[in-house]
C-alpha positions in Angstrom: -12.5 34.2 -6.3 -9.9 33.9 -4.0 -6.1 32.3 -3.9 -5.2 29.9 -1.6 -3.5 30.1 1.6 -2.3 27.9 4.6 -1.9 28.7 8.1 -0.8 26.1 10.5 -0.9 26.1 14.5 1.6 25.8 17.2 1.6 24.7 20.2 5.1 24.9 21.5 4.9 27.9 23.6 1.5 26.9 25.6 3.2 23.4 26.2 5.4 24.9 27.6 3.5 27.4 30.0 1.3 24.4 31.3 4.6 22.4 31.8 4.1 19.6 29.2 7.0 18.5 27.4 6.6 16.3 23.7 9.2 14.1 22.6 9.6 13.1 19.3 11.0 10.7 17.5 11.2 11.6 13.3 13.4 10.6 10.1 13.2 12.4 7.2 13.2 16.2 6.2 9.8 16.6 4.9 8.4 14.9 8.2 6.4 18.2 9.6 3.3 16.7 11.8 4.9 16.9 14.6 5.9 20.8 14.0 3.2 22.4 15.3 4.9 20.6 18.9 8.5 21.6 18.8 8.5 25.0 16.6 6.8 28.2 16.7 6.9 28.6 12.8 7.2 26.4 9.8 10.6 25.1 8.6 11.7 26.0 5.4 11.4 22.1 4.2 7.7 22.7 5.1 7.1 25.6 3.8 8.8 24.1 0.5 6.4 21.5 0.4 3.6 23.8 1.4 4.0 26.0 -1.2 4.3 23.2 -3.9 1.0 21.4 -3.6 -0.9 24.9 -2.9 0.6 26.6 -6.3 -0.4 22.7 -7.7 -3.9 23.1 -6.9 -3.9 26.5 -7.4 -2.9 26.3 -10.9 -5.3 23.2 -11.6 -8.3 25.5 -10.3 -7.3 28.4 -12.6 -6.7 26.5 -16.0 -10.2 24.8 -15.1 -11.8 28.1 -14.4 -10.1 29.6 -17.7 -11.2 27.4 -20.1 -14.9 27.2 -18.8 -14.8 30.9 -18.7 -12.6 32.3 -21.6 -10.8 34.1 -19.6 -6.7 34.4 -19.4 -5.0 32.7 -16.3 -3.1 35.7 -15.9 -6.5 38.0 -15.7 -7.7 35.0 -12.8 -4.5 36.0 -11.0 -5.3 39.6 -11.0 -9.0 38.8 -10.1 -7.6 36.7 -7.3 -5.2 39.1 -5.9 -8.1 42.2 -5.9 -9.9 40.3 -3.5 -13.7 40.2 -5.3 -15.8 39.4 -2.2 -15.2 42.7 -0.6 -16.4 44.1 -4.0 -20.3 44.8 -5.0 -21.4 41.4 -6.2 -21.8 43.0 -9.7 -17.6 42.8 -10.0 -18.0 39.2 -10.7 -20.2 39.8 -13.6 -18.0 42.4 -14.9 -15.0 40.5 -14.6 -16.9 37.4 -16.4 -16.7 35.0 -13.9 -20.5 34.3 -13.2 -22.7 35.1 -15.9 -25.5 37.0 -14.4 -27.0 37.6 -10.5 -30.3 36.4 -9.2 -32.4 35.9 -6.1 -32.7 32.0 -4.8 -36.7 32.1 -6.1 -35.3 32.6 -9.5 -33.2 30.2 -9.4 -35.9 27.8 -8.3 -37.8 29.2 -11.5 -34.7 28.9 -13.9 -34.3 25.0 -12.7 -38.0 24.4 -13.7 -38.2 25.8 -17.0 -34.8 23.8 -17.7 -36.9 20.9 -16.6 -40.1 21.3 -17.8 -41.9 22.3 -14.3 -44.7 24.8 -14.2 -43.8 27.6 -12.4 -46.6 27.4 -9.9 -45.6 23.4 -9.5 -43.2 22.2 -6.8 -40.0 21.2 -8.0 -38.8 18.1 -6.4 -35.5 18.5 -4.8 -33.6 14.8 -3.0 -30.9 15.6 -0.4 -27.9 13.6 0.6 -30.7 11.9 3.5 -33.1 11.2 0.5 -30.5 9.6 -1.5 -29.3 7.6 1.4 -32.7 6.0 1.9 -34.1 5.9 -1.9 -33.7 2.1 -1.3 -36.5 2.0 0.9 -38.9 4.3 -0.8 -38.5 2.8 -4.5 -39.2 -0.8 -5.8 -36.5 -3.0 -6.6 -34.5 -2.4 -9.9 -35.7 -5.7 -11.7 -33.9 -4.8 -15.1 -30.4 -6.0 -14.0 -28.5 -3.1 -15.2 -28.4 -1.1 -11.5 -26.2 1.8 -10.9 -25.4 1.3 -7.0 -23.9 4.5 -4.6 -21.8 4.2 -1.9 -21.8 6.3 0.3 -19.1 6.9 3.7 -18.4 9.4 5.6 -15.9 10.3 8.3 -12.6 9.3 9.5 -11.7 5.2 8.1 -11.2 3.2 11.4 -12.2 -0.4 12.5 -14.0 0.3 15.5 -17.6 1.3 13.7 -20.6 -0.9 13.7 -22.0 0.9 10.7 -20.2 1.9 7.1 -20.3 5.0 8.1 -21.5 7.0 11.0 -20.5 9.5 13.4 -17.4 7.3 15.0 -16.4 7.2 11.2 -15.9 4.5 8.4 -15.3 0.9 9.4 -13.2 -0.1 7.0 -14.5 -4.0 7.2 -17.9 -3.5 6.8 -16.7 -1.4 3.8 -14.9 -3.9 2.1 -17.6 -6.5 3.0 -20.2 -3.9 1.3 -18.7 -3.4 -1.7 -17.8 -7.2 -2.1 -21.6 -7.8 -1.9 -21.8 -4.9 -4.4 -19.3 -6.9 -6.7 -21.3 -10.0 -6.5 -25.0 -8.8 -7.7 -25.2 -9.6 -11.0 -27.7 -6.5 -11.4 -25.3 -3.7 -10.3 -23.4 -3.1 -13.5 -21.8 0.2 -12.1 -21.2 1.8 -8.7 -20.1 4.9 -7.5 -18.5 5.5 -4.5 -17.9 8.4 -2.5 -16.7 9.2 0.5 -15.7 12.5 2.6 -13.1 11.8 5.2 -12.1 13.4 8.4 -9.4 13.1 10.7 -5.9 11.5 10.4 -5.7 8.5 13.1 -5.3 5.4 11.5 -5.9 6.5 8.4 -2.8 5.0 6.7 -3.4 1.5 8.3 -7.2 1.6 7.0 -7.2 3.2 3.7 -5.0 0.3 2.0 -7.7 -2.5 2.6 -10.3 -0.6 1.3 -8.2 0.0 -1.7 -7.5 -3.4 -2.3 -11.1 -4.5 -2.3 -11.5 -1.7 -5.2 -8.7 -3.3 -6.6 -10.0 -6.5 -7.0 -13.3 -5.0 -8.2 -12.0 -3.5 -10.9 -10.9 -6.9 -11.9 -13.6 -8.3 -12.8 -16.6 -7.1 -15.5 -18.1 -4.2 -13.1 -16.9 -0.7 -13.1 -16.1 1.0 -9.8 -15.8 4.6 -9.5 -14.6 7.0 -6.5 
């Protein structure tokens, strides 16, 4: 267990020794995109902000952390601060924050007996691929109460011919997808999740995906991301 840090890049200095000059244009204090351009350190507003939503986060993770593992988040900040991954793996045990150490076969073994599985019996394991096709290696879902999951990935854009693939999320097809999802009468519930990447366009995409969910959630199925 480790605190949380942030270390941005600049650029100014190499712009300068290849002879490119950036002009910006920016309103507003908190505005630091376009920092990593014109400065060769964070501004204090940045740093303000910085520092807000990393002791946020950080304070979330350690009340979670807490509770699940009785332990004070005071003692987590100590943990944290002594830097337990370039201790003996047995320092986590000792300082109660994993509750004992095995090899990856044992963990295969622990899985099964949770399960029922003979030892000697493969366990069957479905990857993100696996999950992504079930659709075509399973029957239809005839009893009308279908869980559905969406999944997208990458950065939300328009120029995609696919919900998601490696040019990113097309936010379009998305919305058509899940307005097909709200229609079947058979999918009661449907998960979505998505992992983006990237920041172009991102503002002007995100809102008419959101909107779709919107009206989803506006009629009798439940949407979840």
């Amino acid at each position: 267990m480790e605190g949380l840090g942030r270390t941005p890049m600049f650029f100014k200095d190499l712009l300068a020794k290849i002879g490119v000059e950036m002009q910006i244009f920016k309103v507003g204090t908190y505005k630091s995109a376009v920092e990593p351009f014109i400065s060769t350190e964070m501004s204090p507003a940045n740093r303000e902000q910085i520092d807000a939503y990393l002791t946020s986060i950080w304070g979330q993770v350690t009340n979670d952390v807490a509770e699940s593992r009785k332990i004070s988040v005071d003692s987590l900040n100590a943990i944290a601060d002594r830097m337990l991954m370039f201790y003996p793996a047995e320092e986590s045990v000792q300082c109660g924050l994993v509750d004992t150490l095995i090899y990856k076969n044992d963990v295969r073994n622990y899985l099964k007996a949770m399960v029922g599985i003979d030892k000697d019996d493969r366990m069957p394991v479905l990857g993100l691929q696996d999950m992504i096709n079930v659709k075509k290696n399973v029957p239809k879902d005839k009893s009308g109460n279908v869980i559905a999951v969406y999944y997208a990935y990458g950065e939300i854009d328009g120029g995609s011919s696919s919900a998601s693939s490696e040019e990113g999320i097309d936010s379009k097809k998305v919305i058509k997808d899940l307005r097909k999802l709200k229609d079947d009468e058979d999918v009661k519930s449907c998960s979505i999740t998505r992992k983006l990447t990237g920041r172009k366009r991102l503002w002007f995409r995100t809102d008419m995906v959101c909107r779709q969910r919107i009206e989803e959630r506006e009629t009798s199925h439940c949407f979840h991301g």
